[in-house]
OpenMM code with the backbone's topology and positions (N, CA, C; nanometers):
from openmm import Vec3, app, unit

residues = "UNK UNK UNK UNK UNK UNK UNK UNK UNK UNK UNK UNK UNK UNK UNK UNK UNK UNK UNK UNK UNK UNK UNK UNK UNK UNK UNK UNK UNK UNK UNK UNK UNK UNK UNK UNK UNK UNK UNK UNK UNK UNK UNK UNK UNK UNK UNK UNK UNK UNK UNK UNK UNK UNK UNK UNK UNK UNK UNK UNK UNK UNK UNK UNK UNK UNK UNK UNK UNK UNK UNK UNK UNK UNK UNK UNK UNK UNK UNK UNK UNK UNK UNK UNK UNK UNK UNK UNK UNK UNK UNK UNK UNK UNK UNK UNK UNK UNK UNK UNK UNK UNK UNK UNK UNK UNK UNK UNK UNK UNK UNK UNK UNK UNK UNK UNK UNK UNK UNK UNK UNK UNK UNK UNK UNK UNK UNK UNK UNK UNK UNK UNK UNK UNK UNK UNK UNK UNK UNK UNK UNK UNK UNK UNK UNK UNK UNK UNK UNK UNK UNK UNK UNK UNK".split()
positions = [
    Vec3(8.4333, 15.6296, 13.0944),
    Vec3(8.3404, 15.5234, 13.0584),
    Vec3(8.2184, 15.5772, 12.9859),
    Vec3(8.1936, 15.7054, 13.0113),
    Vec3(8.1236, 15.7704, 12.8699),
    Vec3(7.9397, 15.7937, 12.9703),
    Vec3(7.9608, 15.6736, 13.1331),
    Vec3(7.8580, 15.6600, 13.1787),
    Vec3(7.7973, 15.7964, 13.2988),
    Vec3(7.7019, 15.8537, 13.2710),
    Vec3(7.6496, 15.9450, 13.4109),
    Vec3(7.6921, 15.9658, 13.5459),
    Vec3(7.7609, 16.0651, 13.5759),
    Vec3(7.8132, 16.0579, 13.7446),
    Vec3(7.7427, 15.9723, 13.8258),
    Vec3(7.7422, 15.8843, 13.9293),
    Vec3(7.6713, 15.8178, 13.9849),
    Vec3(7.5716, 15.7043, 13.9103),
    Vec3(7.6409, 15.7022, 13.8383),
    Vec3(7.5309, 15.5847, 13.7478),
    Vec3(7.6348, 15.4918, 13.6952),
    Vec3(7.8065, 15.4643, 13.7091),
    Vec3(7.8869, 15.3928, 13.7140),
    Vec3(7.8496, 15.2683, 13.8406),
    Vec3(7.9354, 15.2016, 13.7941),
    Vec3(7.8982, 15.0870, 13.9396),
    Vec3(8.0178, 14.9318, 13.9055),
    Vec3(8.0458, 14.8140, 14.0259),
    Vec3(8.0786, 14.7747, 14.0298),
    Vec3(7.9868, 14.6846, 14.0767),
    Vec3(7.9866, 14.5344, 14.0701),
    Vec3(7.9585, 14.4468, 14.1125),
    Vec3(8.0287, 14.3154, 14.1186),
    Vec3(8.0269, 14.2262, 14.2123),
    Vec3(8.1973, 14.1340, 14.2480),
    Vec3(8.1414, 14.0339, 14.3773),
    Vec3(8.2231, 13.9123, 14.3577),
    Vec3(8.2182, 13.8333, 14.4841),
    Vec3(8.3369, 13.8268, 14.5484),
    Vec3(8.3418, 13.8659, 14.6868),
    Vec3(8.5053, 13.8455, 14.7587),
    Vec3(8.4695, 13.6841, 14.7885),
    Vec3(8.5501, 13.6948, 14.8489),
    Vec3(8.6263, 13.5400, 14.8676),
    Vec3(8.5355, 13.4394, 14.9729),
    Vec3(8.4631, 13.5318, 15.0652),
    Vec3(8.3599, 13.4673, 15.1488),
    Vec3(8.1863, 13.4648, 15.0891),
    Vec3(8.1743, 13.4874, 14.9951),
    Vec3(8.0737, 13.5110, 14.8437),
    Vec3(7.9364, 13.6152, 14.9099),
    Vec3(7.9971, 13.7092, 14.9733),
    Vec3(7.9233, 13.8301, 14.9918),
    Vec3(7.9410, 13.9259, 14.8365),
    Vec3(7.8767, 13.9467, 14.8051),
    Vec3(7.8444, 14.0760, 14.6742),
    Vec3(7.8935, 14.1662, 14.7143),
    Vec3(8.0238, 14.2236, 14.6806),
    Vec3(8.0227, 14.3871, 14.6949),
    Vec3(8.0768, 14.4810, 14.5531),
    Vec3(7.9780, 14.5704, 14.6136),
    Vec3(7.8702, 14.6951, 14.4826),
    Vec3(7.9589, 14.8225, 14.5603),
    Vec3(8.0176, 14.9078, 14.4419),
    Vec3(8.0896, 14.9920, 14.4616),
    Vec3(8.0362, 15.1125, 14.3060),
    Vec3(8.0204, 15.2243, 14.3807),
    Vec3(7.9695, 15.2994, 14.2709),
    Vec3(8.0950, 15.3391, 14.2112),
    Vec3(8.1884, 15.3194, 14.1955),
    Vec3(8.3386, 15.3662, 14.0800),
    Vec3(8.3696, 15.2216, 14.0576),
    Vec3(8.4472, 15.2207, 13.9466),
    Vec3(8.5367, 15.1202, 13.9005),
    Vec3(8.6186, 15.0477, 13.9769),
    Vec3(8.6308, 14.9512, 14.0083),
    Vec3(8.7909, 14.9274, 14.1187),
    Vec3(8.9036, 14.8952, 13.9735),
    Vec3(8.9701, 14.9371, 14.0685),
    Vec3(9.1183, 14.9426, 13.9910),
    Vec3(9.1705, 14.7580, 14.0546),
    Vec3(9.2527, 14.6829, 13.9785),
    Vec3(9.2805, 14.5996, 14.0621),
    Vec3(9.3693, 14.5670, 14.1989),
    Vec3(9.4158, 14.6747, 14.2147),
    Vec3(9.5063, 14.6602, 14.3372),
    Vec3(9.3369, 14.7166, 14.4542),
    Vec3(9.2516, 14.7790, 14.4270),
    Vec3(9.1404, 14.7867, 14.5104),
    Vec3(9.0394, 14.6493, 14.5199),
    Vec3(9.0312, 14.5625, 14.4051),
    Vec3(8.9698, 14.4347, 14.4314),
    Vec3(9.0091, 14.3799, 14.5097),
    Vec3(9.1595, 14.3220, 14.4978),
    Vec3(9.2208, 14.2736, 14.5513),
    Vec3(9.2858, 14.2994, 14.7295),
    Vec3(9.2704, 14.4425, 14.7371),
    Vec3(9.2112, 14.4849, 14.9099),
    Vec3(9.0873, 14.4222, 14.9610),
    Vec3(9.0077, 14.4323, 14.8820),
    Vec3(8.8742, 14.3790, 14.9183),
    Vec3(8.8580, 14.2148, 14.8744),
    Vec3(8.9580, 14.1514, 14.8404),
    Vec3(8.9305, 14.0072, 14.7884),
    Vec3(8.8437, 13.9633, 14.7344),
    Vec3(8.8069, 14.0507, 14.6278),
    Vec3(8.7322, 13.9704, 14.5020),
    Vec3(8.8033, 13.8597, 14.4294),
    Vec3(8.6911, 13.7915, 14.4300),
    Vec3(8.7113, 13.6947, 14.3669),
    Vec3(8.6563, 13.6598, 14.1977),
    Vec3(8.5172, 13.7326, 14.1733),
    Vec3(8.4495, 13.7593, 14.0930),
    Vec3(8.4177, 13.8550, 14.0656),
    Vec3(8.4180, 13.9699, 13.9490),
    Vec3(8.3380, 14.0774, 13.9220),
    Vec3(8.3133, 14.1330, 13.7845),
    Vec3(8.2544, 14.2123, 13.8223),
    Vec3(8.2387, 14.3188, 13.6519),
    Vec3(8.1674, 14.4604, 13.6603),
    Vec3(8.2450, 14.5403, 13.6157),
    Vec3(8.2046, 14.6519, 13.5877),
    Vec3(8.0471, 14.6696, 13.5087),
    Vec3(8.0027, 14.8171, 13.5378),
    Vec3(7.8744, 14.8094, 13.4815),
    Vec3(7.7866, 14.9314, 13.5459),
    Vec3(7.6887, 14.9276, 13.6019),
    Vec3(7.6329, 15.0566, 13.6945),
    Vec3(7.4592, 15.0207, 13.6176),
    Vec3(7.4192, 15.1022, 13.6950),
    Vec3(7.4657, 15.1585, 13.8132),
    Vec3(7.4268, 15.0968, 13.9979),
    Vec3(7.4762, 15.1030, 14.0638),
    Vec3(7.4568, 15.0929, 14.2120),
    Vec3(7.3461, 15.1008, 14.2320),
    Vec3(7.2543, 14.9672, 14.2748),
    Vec3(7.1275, 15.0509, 14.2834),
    Vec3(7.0598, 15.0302, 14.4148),
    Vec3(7.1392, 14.9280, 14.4986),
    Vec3(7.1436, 14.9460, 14.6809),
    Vec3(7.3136, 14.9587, 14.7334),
    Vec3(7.3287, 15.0040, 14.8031),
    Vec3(7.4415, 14.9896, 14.8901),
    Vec3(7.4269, 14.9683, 15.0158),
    Vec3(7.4397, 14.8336, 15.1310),
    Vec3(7.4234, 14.8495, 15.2327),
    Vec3(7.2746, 14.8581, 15.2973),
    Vec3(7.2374, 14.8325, 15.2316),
    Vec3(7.0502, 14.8435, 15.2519),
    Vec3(6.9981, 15.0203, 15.2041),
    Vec3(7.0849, 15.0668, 15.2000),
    Vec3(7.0883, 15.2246, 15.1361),
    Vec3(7.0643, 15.2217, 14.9971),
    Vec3(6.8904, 15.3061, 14.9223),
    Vec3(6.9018, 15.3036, 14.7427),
    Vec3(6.9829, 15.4086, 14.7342),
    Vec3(7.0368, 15.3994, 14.6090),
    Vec3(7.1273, 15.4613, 14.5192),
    Vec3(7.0109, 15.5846, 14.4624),
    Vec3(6.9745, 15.6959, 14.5410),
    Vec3(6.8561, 15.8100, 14.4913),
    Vec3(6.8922, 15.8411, 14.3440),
    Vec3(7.0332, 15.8576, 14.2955),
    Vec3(7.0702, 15.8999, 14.1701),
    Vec3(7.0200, 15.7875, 14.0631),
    Vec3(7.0329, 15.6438, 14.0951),
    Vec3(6.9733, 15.5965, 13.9694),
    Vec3(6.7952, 15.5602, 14.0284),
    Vec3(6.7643, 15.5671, 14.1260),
    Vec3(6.6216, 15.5768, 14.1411),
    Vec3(6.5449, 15.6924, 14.0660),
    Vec3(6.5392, 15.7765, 14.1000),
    Vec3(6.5186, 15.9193, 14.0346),
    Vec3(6.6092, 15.9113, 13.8784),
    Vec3(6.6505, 15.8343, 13.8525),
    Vec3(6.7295, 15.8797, 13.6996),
    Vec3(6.6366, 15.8619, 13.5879),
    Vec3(6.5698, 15.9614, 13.4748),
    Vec3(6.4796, 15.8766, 13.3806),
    Vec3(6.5748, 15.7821, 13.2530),
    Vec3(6.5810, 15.6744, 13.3326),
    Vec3(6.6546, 15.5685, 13.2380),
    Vec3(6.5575, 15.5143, 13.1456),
    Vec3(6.3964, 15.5100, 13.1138),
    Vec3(6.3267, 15.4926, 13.0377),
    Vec3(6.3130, 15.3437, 13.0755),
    Vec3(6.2025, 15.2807, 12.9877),
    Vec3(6.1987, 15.1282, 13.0061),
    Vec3(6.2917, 15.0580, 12.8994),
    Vec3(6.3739, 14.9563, 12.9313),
    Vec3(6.4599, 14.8733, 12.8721),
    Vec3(6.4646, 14.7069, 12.9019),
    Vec3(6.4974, 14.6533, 12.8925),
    Vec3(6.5451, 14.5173, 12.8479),
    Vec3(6.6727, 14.5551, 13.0097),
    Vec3(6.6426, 14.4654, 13.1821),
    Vec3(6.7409, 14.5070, 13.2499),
    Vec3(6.7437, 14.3678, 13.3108),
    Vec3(6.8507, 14.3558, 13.3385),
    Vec3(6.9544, 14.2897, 13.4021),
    Vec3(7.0061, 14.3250, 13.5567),
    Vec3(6.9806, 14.2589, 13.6716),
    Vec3(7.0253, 14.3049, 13.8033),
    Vec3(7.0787, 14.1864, 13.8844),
    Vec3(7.1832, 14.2117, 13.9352),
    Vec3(7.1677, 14.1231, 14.0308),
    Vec3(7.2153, 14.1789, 14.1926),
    Vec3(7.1569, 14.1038, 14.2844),
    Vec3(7.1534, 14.1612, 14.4145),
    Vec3(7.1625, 14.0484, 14.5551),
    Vec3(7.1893, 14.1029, 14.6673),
    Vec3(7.1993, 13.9940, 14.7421),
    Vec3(7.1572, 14.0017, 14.8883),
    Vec3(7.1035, 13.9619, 15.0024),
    Vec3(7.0600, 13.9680, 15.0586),
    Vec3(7.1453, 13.9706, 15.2096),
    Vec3(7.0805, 13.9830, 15.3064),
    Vec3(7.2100, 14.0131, 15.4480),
    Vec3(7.2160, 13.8578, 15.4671),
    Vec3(7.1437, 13.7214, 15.4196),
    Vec3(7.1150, 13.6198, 15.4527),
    Vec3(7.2308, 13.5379, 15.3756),
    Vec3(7.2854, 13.5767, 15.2528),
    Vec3(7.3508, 13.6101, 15.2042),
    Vec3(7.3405, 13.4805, 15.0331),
    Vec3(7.1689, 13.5120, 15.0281),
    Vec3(7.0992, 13.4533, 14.8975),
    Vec3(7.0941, 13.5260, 14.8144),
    Vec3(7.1292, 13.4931, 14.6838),
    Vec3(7.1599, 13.5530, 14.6127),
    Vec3(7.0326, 13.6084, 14.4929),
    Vec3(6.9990, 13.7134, 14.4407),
    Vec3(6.8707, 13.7588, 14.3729),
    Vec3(6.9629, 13.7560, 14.2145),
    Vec3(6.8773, 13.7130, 14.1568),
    Vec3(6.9141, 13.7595, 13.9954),
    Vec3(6.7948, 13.8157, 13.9519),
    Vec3(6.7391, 13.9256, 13.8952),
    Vec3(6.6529, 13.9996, 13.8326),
    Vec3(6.6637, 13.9936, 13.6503),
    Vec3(6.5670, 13.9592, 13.5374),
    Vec3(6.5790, 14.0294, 13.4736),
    Vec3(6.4485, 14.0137, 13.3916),
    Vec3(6.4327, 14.1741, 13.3613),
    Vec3(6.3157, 14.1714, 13.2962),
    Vec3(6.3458, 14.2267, 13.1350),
    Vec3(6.2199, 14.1154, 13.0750),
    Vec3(6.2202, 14.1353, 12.9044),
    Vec3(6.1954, 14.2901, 12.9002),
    Vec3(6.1891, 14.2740, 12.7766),
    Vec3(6.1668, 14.4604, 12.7128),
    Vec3(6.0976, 14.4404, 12.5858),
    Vec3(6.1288, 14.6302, 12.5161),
    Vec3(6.1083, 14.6326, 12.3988),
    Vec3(6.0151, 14.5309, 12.3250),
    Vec3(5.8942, 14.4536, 12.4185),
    Vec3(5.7716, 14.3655, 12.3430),
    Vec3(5.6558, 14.4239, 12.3768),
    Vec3(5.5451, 14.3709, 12.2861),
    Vec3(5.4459, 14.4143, 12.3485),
    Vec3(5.4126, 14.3969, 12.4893),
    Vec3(5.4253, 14.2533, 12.4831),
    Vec3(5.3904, 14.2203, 12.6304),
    Vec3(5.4640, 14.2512, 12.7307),
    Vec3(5.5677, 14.3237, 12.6752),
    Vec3(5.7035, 14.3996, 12.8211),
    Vec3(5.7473, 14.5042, 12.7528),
    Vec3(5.7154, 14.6302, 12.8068),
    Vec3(5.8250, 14.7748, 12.7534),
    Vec3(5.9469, 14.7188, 12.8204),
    Vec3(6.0016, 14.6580, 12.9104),
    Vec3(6.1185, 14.6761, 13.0046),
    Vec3(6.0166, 14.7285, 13.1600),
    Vec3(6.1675, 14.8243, 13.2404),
    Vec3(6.1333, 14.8304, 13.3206),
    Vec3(6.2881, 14.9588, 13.2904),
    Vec3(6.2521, 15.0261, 13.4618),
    Vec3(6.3277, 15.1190, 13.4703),
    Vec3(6.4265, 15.0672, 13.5894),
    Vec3(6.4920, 15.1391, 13.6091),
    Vec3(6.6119, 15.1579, 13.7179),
    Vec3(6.5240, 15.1303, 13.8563),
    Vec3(6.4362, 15.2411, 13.8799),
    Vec3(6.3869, 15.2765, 13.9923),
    Vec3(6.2550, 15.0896, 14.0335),
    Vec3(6.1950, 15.0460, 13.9020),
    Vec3(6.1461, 14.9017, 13.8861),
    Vec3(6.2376, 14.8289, 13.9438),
    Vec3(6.3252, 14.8020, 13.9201),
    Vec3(6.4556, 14.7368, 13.9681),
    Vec3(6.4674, 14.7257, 14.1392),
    Vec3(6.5555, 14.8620, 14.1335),
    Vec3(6.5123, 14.9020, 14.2588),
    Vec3(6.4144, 14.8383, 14.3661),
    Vec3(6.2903, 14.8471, 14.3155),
    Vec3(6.1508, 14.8319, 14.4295),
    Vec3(6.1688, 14.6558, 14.4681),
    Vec3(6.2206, 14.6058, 14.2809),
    Vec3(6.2082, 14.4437, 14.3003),
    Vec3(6.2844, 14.4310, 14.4497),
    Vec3(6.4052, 14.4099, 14.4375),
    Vec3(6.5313, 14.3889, 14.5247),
    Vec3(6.4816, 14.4121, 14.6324),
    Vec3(6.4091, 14.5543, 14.6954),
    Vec3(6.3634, 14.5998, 14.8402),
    Vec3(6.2853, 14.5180, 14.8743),
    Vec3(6.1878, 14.4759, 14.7413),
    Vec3(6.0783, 14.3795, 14.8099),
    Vec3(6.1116, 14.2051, 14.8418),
    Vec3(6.2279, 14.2148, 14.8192),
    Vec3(6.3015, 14.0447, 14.8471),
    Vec3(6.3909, 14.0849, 14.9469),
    Vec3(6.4539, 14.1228, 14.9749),
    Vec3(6.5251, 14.1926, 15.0724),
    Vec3(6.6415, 14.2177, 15.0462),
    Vec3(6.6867, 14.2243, 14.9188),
    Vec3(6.8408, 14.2850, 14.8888),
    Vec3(6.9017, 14.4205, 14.9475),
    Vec3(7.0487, 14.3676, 15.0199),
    Vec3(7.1028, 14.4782, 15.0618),
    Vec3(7.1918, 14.5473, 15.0005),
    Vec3(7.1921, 14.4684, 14.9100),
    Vec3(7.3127, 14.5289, 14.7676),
    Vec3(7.2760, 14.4782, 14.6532),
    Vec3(7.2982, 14.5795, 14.5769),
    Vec3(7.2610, 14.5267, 14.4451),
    Vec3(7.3090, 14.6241, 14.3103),
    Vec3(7.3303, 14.5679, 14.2144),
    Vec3(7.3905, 14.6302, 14.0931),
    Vec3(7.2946, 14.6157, 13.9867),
    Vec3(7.2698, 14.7030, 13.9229),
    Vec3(7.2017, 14.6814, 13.7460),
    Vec3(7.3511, 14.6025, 13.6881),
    Vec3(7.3182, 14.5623, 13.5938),
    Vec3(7.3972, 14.4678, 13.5029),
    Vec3(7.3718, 14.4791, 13.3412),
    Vec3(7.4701, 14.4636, 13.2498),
    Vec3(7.4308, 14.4752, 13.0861),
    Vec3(7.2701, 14.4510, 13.0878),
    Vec3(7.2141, 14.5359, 12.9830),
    Vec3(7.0612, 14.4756, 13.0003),
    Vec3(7.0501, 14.4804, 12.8277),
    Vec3(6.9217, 14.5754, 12.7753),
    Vec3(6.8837, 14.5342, 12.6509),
    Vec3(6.8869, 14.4078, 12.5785),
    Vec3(6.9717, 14.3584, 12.4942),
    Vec3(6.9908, 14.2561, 12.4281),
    Vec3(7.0552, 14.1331, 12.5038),
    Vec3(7.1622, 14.1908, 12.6101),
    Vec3(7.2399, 14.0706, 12.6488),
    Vec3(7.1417, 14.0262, 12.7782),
    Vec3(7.0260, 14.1017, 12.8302),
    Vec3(6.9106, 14.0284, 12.9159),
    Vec3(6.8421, 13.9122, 12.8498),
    Vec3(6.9151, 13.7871, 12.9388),
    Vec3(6.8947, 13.6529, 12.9333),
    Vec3(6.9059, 13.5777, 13.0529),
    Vec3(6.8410, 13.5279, 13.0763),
    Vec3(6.8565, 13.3892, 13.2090),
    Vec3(6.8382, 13.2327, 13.1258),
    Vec3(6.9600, 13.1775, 13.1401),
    Vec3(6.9479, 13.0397, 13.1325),
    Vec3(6.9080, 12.9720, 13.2821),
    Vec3(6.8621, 12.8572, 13.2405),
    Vec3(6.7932, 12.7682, 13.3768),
    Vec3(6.7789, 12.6548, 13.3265),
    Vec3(6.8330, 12.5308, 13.3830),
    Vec3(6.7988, 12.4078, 13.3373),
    Vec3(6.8267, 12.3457, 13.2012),
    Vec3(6.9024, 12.3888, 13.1537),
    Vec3(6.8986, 12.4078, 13.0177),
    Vec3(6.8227, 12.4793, 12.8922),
    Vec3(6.7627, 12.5833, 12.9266),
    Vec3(6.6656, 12.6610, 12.8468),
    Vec3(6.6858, 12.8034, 12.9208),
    Vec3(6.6162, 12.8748, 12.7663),
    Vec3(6.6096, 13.0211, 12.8236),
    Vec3(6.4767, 13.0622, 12.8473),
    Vec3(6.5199, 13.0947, 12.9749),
    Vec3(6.3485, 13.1388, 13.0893),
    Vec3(6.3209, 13.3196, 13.0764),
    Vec3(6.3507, 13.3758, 12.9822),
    Vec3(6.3057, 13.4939, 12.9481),
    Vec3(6.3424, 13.5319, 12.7630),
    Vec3(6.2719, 13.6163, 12.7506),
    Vec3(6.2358, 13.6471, 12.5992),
    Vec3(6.4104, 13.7577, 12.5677),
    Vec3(6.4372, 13.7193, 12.4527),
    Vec3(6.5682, 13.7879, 12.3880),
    Vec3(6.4778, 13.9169, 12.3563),
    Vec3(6.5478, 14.0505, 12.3628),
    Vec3(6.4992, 14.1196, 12.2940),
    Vec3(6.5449, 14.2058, 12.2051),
    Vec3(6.6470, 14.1321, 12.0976),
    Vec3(6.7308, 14.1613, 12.0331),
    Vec3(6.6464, 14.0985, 11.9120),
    Vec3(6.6063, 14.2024, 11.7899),
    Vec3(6.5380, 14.1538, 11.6898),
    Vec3(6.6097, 14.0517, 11.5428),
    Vec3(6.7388, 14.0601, 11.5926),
    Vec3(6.8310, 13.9578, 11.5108),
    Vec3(6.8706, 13.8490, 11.6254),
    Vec3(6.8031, 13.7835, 11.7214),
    Vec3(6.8152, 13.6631, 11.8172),
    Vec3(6.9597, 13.6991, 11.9241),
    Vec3(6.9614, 13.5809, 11.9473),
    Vec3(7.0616, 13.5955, 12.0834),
    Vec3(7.1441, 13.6075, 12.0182),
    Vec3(7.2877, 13.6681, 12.1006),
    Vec3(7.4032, 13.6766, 12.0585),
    Vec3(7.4726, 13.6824, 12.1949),
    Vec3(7.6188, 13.6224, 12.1450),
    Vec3(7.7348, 13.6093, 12.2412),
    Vec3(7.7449, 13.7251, 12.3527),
    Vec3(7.7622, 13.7097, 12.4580),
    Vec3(7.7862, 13.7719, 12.5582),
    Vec3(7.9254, 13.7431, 12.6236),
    Vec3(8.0250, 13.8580, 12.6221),
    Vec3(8.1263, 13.8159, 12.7250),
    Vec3(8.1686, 13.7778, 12.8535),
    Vec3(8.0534, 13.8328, 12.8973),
    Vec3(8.0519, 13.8013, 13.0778),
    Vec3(7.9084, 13.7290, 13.1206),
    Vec3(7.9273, 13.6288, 13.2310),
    Vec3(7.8175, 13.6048, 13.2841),
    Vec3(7.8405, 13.5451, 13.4410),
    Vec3(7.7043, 13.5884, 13.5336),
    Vec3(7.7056, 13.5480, 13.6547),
    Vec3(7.7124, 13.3614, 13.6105),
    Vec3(7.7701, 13.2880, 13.6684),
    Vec3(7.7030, 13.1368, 13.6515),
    Vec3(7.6965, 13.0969, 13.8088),
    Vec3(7.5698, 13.0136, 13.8317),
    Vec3(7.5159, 12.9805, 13.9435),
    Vec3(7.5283, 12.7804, 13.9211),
    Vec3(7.6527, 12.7563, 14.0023),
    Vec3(7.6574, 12.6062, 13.9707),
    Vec3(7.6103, 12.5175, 14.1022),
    Vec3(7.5656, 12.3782, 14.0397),
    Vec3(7.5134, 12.3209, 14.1693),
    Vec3(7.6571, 12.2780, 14.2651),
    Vec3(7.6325, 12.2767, 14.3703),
    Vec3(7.7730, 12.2488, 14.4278),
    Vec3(7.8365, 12.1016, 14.4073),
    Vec3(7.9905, 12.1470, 14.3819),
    Vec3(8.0969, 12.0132, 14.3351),
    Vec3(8.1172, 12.0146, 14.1850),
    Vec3(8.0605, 12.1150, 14.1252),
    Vec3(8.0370, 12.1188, 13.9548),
    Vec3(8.1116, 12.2710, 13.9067),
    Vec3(8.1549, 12.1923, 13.8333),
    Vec3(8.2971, 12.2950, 13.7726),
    Vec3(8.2476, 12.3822, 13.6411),
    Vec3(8.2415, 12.4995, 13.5992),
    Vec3(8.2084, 12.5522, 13.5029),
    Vec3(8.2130, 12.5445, 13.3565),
    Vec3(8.3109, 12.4013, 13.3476),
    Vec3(8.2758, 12.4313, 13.1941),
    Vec3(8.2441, 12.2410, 13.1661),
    Vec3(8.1301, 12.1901, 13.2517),
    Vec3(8.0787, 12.1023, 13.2707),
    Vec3(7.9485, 12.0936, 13.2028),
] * unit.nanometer
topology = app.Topology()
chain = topology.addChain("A")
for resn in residues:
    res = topology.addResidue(resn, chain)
    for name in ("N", "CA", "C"):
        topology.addAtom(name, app.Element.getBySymbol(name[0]), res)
């Protein structure tokens, strides 16, 4: 994957919609032990178990445009993402990330695509700044958070 030892990661919903964050790839016969239902590759791990991930805390990932999402023992779900590359936002780092999640109480949690594809829709609008200097662009994957009884391509 071209990505840093320990800076790979998994993120996924099994079937009872607990988050589970796995620092390697799952293969699918390993999702499917674990009954995912939802996931995507990505990294890196940046809680496990209420345990940080020291390798991407300590990693100098620089400030970027990041994307996280994480989840709590309560079992509410955190989405993180912070703009970048503006004046008014360098980004943020791995270890930023990190502190967010601890301070909400995430016990797991994954970084997610960030730079350009860091976007949150809400309500119909986008509630954070693109920071892609040719505007938004298509993204292949996304968490979607639906109100309940509402089908995804509603």
């Amino acid at each position: 994957s071209g990505k840093q030892p320990g800076l790979e990661g998994f993120a996924g919903f099994n079937k009872d919609n607990i988050l589970v964050v796995s620092q390697k790839n799952l293969s699918k016969k390993e999702a499917e032990a674990l009954n995912i239902r939802d996931g995507c590759c990505f990294g890196p791990v940046l809680l496990m178990d209420g345990e940080v991930n020291l390798e991407a805390y300590n990693n100098n990932s620089g400030f970027n445009p990041r994307t996280a999402i994480g989840q709590r023992a309560d079992g509410a779900v955190i989405f993180v993402c912070i703009d970048g590359r503006q004046v008014a936002s360098p980004g943020g780092t791995y270890a930023d990330i990190i502190n967010i999640m601890v301070e909400f109480g995430a016990v797991n949690a994954c970084n997610l695509d960030g730079g350009s594809s860091t976007l949150m829709w809400y309500d119909g609008e986008y509630v954070n700044n693109c920071a892609s200097v040719v505007g938004i662009r298509p993204v292949p994957t996304a968490f979607l958070v639906l109100k309940e009884g509402r089908a995804g391509n509603e």
